[in-house]
N, C-alpha and C positions, 0 to 999 in steps of 0.2 A: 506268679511272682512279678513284682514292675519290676521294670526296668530302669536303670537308673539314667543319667542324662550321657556318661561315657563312654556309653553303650555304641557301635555304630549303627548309621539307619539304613536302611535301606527304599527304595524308590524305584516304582517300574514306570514307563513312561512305554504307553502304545503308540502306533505307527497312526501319522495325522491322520489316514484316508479313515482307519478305526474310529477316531476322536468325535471327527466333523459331522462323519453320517447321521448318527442315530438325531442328534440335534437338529438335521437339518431335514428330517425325513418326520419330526415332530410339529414342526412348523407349517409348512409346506402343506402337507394334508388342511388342515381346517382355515386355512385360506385357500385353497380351491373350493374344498366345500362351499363358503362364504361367497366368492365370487359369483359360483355356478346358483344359490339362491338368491343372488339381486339380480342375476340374469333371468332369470325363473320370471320371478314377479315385476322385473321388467316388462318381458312378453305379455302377462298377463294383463298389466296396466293398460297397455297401447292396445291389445285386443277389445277389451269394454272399452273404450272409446271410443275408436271403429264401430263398436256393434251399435254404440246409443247414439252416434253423432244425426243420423238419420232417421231416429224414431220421432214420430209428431208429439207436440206437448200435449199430454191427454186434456190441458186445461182449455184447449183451441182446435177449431175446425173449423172446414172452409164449407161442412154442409149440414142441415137437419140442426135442431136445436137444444139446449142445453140438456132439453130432461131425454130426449133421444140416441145420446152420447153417453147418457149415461144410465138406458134403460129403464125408461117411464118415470124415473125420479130426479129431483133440483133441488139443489139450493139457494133457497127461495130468498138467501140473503145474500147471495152474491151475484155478478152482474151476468145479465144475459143478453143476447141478440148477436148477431153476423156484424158483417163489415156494414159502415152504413150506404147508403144512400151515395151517388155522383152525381146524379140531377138535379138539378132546382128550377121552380121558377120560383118567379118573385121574393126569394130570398127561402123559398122552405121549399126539405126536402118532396121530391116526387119519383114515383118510377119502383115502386116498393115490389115486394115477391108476392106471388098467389102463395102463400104460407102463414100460418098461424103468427107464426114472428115477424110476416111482414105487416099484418095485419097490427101488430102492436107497437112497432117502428111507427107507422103510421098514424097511429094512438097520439103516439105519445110525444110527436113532430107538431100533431095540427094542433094538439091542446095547448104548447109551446106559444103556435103563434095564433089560434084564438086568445090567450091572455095577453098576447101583445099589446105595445102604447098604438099601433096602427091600425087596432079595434075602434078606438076614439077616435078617428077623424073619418069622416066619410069614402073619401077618397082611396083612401089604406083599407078600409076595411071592406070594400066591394075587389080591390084587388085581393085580399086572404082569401076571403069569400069562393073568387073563380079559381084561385087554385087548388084548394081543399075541398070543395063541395061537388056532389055528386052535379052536373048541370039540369039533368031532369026537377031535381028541388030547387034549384038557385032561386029562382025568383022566391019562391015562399019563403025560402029560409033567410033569404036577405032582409024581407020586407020587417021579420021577426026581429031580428038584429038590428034594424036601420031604428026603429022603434024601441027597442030596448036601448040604446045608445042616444036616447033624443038630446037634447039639447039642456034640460033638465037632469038630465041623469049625470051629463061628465061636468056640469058646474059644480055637481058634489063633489067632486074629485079636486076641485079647486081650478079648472080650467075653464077657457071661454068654450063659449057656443061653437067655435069650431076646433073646439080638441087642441086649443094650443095652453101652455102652460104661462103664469106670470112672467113678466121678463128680470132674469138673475135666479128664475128658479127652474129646476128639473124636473119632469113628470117622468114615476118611474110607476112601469107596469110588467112584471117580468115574475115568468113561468118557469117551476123545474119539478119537472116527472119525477117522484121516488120509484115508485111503482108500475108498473101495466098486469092484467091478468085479463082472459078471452071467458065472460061470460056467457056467450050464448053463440055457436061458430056453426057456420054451413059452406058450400062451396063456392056460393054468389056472395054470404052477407055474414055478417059479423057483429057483436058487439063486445065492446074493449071497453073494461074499467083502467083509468090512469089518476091514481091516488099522486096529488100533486099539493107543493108549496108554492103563493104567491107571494110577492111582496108590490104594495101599491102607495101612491101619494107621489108629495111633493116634495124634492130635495131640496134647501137650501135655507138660507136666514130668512126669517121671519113666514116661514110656512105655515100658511092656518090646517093644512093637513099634512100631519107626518107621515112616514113612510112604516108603517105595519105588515105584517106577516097575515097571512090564510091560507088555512089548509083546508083541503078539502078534496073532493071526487068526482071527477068528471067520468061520466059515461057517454061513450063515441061509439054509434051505429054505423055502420058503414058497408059499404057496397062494392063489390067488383066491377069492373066496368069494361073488361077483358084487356085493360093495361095497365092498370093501377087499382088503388082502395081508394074509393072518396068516400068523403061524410054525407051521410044524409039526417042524422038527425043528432044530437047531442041533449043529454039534461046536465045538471050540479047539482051534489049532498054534500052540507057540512060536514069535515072532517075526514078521518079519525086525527085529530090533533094531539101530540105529545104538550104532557106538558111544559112550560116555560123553563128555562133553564137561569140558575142563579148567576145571570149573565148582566152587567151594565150595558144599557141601550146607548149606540153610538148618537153624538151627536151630528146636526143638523147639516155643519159642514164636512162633516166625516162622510154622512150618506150622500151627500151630494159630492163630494170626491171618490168615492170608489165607484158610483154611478157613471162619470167620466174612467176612468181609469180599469172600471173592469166589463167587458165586455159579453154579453150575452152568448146563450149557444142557440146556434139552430139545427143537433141534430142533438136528439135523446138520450141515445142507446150506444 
């Protein structure tokens, strides 16, 4: 039966310490929970980081070469070789490893500065000559070069008889390795193919030879000499050339401006 409104009521009220507890004993719990798992994976965090701070980048090593690291196989498109080279003479690297890879640093150094502008002048190129070449061949190999470089051969090129270029223009002859692979390797002597891009001519206004692109293959024989690799013989095969790219050819002043402005390498790898 209800009750009507004139009814009295009644009301129990329990003792506060009753009231508070259970409230505050619902609470409490799943915030320590809470706390005690960000403390959890706190530790865990700081631990993996400690453990990795000190492991080496599998992508680098201070010894043996790419495909050694990674158990007889490479990736034959991404880069390889050690630190380079601290020695030089005459501007190019010297002082390579008795290793397969140093044998290809060395490749791929000298084909740099055999395509040098310092092949075309006599003087430059009996200096490339002594630092690169084995000196048991120097003489024949020079006389080779002294003659393939006659005087007829760099007026092709738009230059005088002594390898200098017009004056207001720029002779550019400049080498870059894409490639090295060890054709044919023993413990004295070696042969390195270095699949390379040239670019050759003359930069500036009124150039009768522009500055073009060649690809192509150098093969570099070479020899141990008990502190180095020197060359002892070298040939050239055209290509494997890509083709052209749907690219506008810079102009005259443009090649002749980043010829100033961007500067060669002389170490390969």
């Amino acid at each position: 039966m209800p009750l009507s409104d004139d009814q009295p009521h009644t009301r129990t009220r329990l003792p506060v310490a009753e009231q508070s507890a259970p409230a505050t004993g619902r609470q409490a719990r799943p915030l320590r929970t809470l706390l005690t798992i960000l403390a959890v994976v706190t530790l865990l965090v700081v631990a993996v980081s400690i453990a990795n701070r000190d492991k080496p980048d599998p992508g680098r090593g201070t010894g043996g070469s790419s495909a050694d690291r990674a158990g007889g196989s490479t990736d034959r498109t991404g880069n390889s070789g050690g630190q380079p080279v601290t020695t030089t003479q005459n501007g190019i690297g010297t002082g390579y490893p008795h290793t397969d890879q140093g044998a290809q640093s060395a490749a791929a150094n000298y084909a740099v500065a055999l395509g040098s502008t310092d092949m075309f002048r006599a003087e430059t190129r009996h200096a490339v000559l002594a630092t690169v070449v084995d000196p048991t061949v120097l003489p024949a190999l020079q006389a080779r070069l002294d003659q393939a470089f006659s005087a007829d051969t760099v007026t092709r090129y738009g230059l005088d008889a002594q390898g200098k270029a017009p004056k207001g223009q720029t002779f550019v002859s400049r080498i870059s390795p894409i490639g090295t692979r060890t054709t044919n390797s023993a413990d004295t002597a070696t042969r390195v193919d270095v699949w390379c891009v040239g670019v050759y001519g003359l930069a500036g206004e009124n150039s009768t030879v522009p500055v073009t692109q060649d690809w192509y293959t150098l093969s570099v024989t070479m020899r141990w000499t008990g502190s180095d690799w020197k060359l002892t013989d070298f040939s050239r095969a055209a290509g494997p050339a890509p083709l052209p790219g749907d690219q506008q050819a810079a102009t005259a002043k443009e090649i002749a401006d980043a010829v100033q402005q961007f500067g060669g390498f002389r170490y390969a790898r």
